[in-house]
C-alpha positions in Angstrom: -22.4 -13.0 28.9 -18.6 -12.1 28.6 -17.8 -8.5 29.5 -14.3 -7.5 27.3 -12.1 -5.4 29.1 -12.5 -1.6 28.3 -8.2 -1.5 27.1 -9.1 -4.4 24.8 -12.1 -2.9 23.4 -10.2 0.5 22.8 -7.0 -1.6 21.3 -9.7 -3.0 19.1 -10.8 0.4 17.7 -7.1 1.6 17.2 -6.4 -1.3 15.2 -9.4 -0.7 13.2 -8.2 2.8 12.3 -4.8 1.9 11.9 -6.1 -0.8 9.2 -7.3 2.2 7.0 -3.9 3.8 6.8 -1.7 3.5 4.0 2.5 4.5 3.2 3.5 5.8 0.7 6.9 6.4 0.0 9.6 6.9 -3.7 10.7 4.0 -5.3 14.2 5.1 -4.6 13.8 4.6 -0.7 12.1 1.3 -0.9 15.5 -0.1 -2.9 17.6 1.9 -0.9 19.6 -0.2 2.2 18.0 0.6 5.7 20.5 0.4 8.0 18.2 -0.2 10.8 16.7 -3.1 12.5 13.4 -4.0 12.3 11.9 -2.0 15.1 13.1 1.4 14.0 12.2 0.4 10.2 8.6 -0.2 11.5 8.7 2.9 13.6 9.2 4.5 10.6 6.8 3.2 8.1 3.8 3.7 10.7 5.3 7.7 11.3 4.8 7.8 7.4 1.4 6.5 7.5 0.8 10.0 9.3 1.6 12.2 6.4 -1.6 12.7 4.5 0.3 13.4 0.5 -2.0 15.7 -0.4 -1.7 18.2 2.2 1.9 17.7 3.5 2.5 18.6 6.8 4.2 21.8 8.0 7.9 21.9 9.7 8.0 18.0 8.4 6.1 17.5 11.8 3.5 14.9 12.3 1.9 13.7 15.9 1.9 9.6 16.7 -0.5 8.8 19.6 1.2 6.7 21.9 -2.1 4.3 22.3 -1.8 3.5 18.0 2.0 2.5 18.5 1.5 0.0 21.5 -1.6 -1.1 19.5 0.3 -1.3 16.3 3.9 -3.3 17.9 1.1 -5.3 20.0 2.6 -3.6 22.9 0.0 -4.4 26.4 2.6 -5.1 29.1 3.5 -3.0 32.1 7.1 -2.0 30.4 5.9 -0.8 27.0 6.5 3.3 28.1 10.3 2.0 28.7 10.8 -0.3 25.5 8.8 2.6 23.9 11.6 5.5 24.9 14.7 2.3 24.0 12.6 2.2 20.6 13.0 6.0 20.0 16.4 6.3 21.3 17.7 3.0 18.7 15.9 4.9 15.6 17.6 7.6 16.5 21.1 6.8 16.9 21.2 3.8 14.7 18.7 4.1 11.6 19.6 5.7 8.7 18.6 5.2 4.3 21.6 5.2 2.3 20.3 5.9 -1.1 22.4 5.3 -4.6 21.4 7.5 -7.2 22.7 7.7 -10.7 25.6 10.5 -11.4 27.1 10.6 -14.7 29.0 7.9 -15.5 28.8 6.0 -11.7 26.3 6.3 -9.2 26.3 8.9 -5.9 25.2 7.7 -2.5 23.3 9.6 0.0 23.0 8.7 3.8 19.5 10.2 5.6 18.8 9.9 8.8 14.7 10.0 8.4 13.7 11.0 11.9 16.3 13.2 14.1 13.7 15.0 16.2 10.8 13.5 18.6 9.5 14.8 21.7 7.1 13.6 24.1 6.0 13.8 27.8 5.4 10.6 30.2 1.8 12.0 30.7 0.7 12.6 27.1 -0.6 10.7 24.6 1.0 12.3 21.8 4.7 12.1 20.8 5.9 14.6 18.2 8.2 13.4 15.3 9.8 15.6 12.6 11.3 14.3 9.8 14.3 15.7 8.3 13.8 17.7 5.2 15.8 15.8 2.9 14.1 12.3 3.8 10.5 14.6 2.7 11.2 14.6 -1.2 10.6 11.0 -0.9 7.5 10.9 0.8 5.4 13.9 -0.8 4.2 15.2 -3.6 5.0 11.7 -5.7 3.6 11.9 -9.2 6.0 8.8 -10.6 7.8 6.2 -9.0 6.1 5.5 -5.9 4.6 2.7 -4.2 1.7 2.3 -1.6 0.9 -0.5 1.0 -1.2 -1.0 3.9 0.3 -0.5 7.3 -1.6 -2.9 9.0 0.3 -5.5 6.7 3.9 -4.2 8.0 2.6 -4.4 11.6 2.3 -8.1 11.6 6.0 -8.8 9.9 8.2 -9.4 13.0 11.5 -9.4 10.9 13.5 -6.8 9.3 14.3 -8.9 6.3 10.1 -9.8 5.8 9.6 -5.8 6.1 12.2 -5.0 3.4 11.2 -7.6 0.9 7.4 -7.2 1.2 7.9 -3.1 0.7 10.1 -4.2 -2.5 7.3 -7.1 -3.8 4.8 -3.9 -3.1 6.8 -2.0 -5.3 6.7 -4.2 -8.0 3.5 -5.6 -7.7 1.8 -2.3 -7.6 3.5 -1.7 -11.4 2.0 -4.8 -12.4 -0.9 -3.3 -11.3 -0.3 -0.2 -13.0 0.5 -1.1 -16.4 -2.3 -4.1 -16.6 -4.5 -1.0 -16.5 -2.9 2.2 -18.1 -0.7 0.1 -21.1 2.5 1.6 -22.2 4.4 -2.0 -21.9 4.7 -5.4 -23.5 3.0 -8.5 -22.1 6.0 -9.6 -21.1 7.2 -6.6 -19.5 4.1 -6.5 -17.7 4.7 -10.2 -16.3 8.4 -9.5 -15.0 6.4 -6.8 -12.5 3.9 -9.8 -11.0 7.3 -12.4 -11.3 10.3 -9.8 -10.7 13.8 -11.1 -10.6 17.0 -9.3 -8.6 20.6 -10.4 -8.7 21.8 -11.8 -5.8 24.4 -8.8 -4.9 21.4 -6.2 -5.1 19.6 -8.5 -3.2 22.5 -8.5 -0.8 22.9 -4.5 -0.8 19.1 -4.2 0.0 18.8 -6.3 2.7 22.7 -5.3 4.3 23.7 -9.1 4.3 27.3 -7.7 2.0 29.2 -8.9 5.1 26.6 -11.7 7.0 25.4 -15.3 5.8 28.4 -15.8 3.7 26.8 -19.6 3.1 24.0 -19.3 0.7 22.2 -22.0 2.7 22.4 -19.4 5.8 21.1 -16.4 3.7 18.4 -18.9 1.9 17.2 -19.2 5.4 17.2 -15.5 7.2 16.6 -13.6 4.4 14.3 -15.7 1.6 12.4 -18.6 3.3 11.7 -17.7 7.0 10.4 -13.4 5.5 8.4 -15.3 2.9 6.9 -17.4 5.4 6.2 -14.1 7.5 4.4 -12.2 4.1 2.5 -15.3 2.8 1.3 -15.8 6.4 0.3 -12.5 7.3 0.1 -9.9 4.2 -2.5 -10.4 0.8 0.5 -12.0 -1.1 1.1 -15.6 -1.8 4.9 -15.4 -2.4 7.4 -18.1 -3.8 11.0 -18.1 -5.6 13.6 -20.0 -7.4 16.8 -19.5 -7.9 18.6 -18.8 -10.8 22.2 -20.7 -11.7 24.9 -19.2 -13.5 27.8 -21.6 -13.6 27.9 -23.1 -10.0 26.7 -20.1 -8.4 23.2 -18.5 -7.7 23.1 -15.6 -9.6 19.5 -14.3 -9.4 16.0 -14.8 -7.1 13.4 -14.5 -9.0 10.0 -14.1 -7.2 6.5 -15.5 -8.1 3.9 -13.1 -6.3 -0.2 -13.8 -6.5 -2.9 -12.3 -4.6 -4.9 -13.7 -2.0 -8.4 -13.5 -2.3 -10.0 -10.5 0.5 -13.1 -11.0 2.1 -12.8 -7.9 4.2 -13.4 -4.8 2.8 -11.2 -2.1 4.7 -11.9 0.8 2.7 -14.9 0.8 1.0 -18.2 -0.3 1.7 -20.8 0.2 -0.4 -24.5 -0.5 0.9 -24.8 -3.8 -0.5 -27.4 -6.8 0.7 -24.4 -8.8 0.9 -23.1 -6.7 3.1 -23.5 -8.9 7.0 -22.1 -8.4 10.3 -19.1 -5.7 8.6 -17.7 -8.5 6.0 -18.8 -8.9 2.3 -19.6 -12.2 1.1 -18.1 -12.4 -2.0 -19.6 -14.4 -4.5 -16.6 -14.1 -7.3 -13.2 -13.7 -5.8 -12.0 -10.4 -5.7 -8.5 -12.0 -7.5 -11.3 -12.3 -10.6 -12.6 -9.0 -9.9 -9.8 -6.8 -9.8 -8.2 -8.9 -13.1 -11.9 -7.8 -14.8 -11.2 -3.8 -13.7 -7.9 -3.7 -14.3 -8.6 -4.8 -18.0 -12.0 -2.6 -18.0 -12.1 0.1 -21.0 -14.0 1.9 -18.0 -11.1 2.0 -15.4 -9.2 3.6 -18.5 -11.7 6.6 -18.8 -12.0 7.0 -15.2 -8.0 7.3 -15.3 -8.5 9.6 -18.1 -11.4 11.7 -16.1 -8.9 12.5 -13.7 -11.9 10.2 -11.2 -9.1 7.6 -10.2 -5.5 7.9 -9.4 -2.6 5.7 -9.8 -3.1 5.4 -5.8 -6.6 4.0 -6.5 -5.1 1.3 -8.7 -3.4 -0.4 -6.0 -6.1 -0.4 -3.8 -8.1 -3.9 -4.9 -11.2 -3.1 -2.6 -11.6 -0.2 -5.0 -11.1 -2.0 -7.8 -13.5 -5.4 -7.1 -16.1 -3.1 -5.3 -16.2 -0.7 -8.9 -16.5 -3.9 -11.0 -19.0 -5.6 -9.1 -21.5 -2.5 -8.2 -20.7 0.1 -10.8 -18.9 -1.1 -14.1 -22.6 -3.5 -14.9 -24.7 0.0 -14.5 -22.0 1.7 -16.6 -22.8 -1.1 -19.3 -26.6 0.2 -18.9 -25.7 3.6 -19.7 -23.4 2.5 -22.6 -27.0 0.8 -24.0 -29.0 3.7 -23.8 -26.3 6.4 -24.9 -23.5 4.5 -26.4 -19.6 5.0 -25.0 -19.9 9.1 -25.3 -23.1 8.7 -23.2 -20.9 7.1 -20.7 -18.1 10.1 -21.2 -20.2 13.1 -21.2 -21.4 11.7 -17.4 -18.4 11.0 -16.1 -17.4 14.9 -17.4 -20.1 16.4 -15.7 -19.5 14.4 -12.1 -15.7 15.2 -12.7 -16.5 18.8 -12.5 -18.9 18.2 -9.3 -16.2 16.2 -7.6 -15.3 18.0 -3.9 -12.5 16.3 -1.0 -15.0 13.8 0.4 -15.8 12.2 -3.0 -11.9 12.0 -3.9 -11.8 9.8 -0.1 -14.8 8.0 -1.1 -14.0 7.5 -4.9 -16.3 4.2 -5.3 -19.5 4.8 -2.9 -19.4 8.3 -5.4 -19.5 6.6 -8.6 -22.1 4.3 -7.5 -24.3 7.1 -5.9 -23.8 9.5 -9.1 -24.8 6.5 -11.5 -27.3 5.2 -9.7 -29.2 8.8 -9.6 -28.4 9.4 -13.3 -29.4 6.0 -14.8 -33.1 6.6 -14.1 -33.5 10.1 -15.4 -32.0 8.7 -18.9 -34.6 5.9 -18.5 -37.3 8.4 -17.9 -35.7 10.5 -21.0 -36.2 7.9 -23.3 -40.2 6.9 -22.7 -40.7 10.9 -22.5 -39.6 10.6 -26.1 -41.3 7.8 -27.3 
């Protein structure tokens, strides 16, 4: 029998729970320039996976276990407390967002440095970070404009230019997304969001390559194919470009992203017979199944139920695990009571709804439909 070492076991768990957490940040920072490296841009995203949106925290403070950090760099050596204390100092002295923003007639630029307080202690876990309060506009209370990812997908990027573009892909992809489900743009529109195109001096600006890779064949290399390697390899996008001529010169990238097909299901598990040994086998791809609920009249009147948020929509376990377990009992209900049948429940679960539903959106729908369904059935040979 092999025994695993308790610290592997432990880093195990911590990876788990970091796999659950999300970012969420404006639209505004993601196309902003970093003017970081990729350690402190990492240390950042995974001190914004802290901040829970919908209660934001007070004195911009948050508290980073020291254990989650190692686990999340893949720290396990005996000099991780000093590279950790270099990693603080560095995002300190050197990272900062400069942000343009349009002002009449030209735009104004903004420099933030996102984290200028942290204290810890060499014998506790916890560090404390506080962010500044003009970075916190950008990372709480988002109604518009915003873009989530998974944190577990930044942690395995190991360069700062495969950390920029997949936050920026995120961004767009996530409006894909978006306006596959709620409307309120042409086809076409829509299909720029899934195939997005920059020109190559905002590409530039983003990334902070103005000065570096002068040669296109240098920048081709550092900052499009080696980073697209890194995403395709190790996030849920497939991710290729071409470039765009104008004259001589390359003018524009333009970006073809896909999604892989999941088998894991991080955030939602519904008790489900294909449900073995913590992974779901699948039997349509979940690419199919989030295409089906994205173009679902039901995800619309969930949406308009105030039962799923724009959040939600980005989050394909969700999505596939509503169209495969509750959207075909919803089609029941639709039989017996016809679409305002379908309505008047969701109304009435709406009004039931509490905080650990909202976490649990999907394992609630199912539950409340399942428990309804046979009291209509029972309804209807009562009235026969």
């Amino acid at each position: 029998m092999t025994i695993i070492p308790e610290s592997k076991t432990r880093q195990v768990q911590t990876l788990n729970e970091l796999s659950k957490r999300k970012v969420v940040e404006h639209n505004s920072l993601i196309t902003s320039i970093a003017k970081m490296d990729k350690t402190p841009l990492k240390m950042f995203e995974l001190a914004v996976s802290l901040i829970d949106t919908d209660n934001p925290p007070q004195d911009q403070t948050v508290y980073l276990s020291k254990k989650e950090m190692f686990a999340f760099f893949k720290v396990d050596d005996n000099d991780k407390h000093s590279r950790f204390k270099e990693a603080i100092e560095k995002m300190q002295k050197q990272a900062f967002f400069q942000i343009k923003k349009e002002q009449d007639k030209g735009f104004k630029f903004v420099s933030i440095v996102p984290i200028p307080y942290v204290e810890w202690t060499d014998y506790h876990d916890e560090v404390l970070i506080r962010f500044s309060p003009e970075i916190m506009p950008y990372l709480i209370n988002l109604k518009t404009n915003f873009t989530q990812h998974a944190l577990s997908e930044i942690s395995e990027l190991n360069s700062k230019y495969a950390v920029i573009l997949y936050r920026w892909l995120s961004m767009n992809y996530n409006q894909y997304e978006h306006y596959s489900v709620k409307g309120g743009r042409r086809e076409e529109q829509i299909d720029r969001y899934r195939n997005p195109e920059i020109g190559m001096k905002e590409l530039r600006e983003m990334t902070d390559t103005i000065t570096e890779y002068k040669r296109f064949t240098h920048f081709e290399t550092r900052v499009l194919k080696e980073p697209l390697a890194e995403i395709t390899n190790h996030t849920s996008f497939n991710v290729i470009y071409e470039k765009v001529k104008k004259g001589r010169s390359i003018d524009s990238i333009v970006f073809h992203i896909t999604k892989k097909q999941v088998a894991d299901d991080i955030s939602y598990k519904l008790d489900d017979p294909t449900y073995i040994d913590g992974k779901i086998r699948q039997e349509e791809s979940e690419k199919d199944l989030v295409y089906e609920a994205m173009k679902s009249p039901y995800t619309k009147l969930l949406m308009e139920h105030f039962l799923l948020s724009y959040i939600d929509l980005t989050d394909t376990a969700i999505l596939s695990g509503l169209q495969k377990n509750v959207y075909p009992l919803y089609d029941e209900l639709k039989e017996l009571r016809g679409l305002k049948g379908v309505k008047e429940h969701l109304a009435y679960i709406r009004d039931k709804q509490d905080d650990y539903s909202k976490k649990n959106i999907a394992k609630y729908l199912k539950k409340s439909i399942e428990q309804y369904l046979p009291i209509v059935k029972r309804q209807d040979i009562d009235h026969e």
